[in-house]
C-alpha positions as CSV (number, residue, x, y, z in Angstrom):
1,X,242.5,138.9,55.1
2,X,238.9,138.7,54.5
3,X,238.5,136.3,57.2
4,X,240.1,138.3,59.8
5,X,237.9,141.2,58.9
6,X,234.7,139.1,59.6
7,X,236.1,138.7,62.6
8,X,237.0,142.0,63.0
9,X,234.0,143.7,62.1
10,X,231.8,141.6,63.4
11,X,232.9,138.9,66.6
12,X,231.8,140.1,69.7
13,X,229.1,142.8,68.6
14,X,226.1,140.8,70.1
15,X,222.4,141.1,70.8
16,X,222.4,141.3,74.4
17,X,218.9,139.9,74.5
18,X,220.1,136.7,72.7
19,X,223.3,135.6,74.6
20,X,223.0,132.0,75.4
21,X,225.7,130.9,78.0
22,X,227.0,127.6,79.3
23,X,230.2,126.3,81.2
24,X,232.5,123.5,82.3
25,X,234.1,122.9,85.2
26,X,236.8,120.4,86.8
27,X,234.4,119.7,89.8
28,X,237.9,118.3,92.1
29,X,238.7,122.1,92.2
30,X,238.1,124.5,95.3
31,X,237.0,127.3,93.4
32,X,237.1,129.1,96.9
33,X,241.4,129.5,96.7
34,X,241.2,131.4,93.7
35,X,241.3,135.0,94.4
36,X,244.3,136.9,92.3
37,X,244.4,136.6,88.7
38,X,246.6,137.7,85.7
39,X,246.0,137.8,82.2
40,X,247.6,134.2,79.6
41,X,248.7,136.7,77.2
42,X,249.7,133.9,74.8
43,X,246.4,132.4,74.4
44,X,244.5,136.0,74.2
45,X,246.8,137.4,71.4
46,X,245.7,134.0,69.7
47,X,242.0,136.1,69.6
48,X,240.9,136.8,66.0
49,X,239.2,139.8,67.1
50,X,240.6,143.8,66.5
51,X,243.2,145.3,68.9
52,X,239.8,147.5,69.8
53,X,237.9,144.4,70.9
54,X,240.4,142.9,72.7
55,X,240.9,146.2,75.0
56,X,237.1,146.1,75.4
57,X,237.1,142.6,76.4
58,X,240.3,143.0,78.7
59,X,238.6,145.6,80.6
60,X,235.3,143.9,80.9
61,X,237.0,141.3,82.1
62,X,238.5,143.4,84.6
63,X,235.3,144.6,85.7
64,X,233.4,141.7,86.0
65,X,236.1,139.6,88.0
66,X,236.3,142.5,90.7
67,X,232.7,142.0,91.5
68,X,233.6,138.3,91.6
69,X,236.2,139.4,94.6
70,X,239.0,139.0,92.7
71,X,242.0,141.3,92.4
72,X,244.8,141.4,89.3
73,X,248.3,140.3,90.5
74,X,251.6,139.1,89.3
75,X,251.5,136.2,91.3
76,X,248.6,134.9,90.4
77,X,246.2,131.5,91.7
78,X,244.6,131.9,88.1
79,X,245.1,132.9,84.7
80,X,242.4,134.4,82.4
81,X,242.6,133.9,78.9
82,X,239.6,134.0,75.9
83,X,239.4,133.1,72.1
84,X,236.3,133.8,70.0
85,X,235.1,132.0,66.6
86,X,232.2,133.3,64.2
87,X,229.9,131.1,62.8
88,X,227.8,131.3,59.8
89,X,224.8,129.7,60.0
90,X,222.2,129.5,56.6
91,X,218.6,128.2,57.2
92,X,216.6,127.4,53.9
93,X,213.2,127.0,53.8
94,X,211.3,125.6,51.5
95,X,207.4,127.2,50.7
96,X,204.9,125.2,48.7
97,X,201.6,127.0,47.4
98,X,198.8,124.9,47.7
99,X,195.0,124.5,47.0
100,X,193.5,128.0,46.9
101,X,196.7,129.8,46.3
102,X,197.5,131.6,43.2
103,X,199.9,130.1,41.0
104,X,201.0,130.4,37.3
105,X,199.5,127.8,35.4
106,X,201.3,125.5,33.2
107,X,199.7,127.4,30.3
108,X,200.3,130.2,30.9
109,X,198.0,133.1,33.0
110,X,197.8,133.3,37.0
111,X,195.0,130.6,38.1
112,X,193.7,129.1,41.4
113,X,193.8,125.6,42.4
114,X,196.9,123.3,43.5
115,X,200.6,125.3,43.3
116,X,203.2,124.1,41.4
117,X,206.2,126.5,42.6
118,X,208.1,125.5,45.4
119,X,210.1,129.2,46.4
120,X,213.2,128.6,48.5
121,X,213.5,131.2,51.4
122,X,217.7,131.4,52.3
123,X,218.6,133.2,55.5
124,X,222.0,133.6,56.9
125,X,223.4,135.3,60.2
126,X,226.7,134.8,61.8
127,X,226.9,134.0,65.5
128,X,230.0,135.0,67.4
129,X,230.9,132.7,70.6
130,X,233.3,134.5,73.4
131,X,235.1,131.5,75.3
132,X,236.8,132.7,78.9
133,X,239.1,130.0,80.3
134,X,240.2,129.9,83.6
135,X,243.6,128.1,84.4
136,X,245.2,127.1,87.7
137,X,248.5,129.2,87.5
138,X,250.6,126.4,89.2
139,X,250.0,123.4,87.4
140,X,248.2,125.1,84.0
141,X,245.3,122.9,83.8
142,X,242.2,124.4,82.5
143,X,239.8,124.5,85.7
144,X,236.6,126.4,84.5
145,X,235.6,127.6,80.8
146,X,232.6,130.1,80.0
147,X,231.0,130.3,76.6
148,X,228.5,132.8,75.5
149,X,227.2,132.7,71.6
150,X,225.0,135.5,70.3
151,X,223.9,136.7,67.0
152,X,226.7,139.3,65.6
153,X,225.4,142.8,64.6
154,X,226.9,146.2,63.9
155,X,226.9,149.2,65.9
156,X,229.0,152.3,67.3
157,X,232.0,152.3,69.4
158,X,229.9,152.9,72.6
159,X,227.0,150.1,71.9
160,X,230.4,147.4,70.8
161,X,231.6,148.4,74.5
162,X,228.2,147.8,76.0
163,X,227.1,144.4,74.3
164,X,230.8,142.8,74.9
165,X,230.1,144.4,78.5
166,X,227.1,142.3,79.0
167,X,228.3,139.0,77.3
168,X,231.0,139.1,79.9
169,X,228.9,139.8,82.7
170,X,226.7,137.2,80.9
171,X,229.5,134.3,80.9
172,X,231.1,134.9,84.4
173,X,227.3,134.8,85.9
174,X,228.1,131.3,86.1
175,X,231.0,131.3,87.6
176,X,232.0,130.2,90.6
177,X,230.0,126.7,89.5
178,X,228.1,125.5,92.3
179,X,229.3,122.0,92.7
180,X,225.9,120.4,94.5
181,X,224.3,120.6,90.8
């Protein structure tokens, strides 16, 4: 339970300003036949994310493929899905006082001269990473994935809306790939 409210709480609510983005492609595919999409329902009710998350990512989704020129249909060329994973990450540091630092001496009082404390700095954040798949409808083959990461932060309804907003926008920037790279 705790798990699922990590993700909960805290998947998807990203820095805009630190969204790094990649994707993969299967470069045999005419990405120019695709134009009507529906939803994989199986793999997006697989997302550990809230019911409130998902609805925000559904409809950015929504968005962002509409200024790609695509239109929702039930007979789709493609079908969207998306799973998400959090990440903790911990960085330590280690800080060593040297010559003409102040130190506590072995004997007792402060003193100046070479340090003999070595202070460990520990810092953790979680990074959330947003996958969107793409899959040919007819023979369900993945054909394109987008992954965004970012670091996870709080925030209100409105500013969760926004940041999963521009993570979308974010990921489907690269899409369709340009095969000549």
């Amino acid at each position: 339970m705790k798990r699922f409210l990590l993700f909960t709480s805290a998947l998807l609510i990203v820095s805009c300003g630190s969204i790094r983005v990649s994707s993969d492609y299967d470069t045999s595919v005419d990405f120019t036949a695709y134009k009507r999409y529906a939803f994989f329902k199986p793999g997006i009710d697989k997302a550990e994310i809230s019911e409130l998350d998902k609805r925000r990512v559904l409809h950015a989704l929504e968005n962002a493929l509409a200024t790609k020129g695509f239109e929702a249909s039930e007979i789709p060329e493609v079908l969207v899905s998306f799973h998400t994973k959090a990440e903790k990450n911990v960085r330590v540091s280690e800080s060593y006082l040297g010559w003409g630092s102040p130190f506590y001496g072995p004997y007792g009082g402060w003193g100046w001269g070479w340090g003999f404390n070595r202070p460990y700095n520990v810092n953790t954040s979680t990074t959330g990473v947003l996958y969107i798949d793409l899959i040919d409808a007819s023979s369900k083959k993945l054909i394109w994935q987008g992954k965004g990461t970012g670091s996870l932060r709080g925030g209100t309804p409105q500013e969760r809306e926004e940041h999963i907003n521009a993570f979308v926008i974010e990921i489907l920037a690269a899409y369709p790939p340009n095969n000549n790279e």
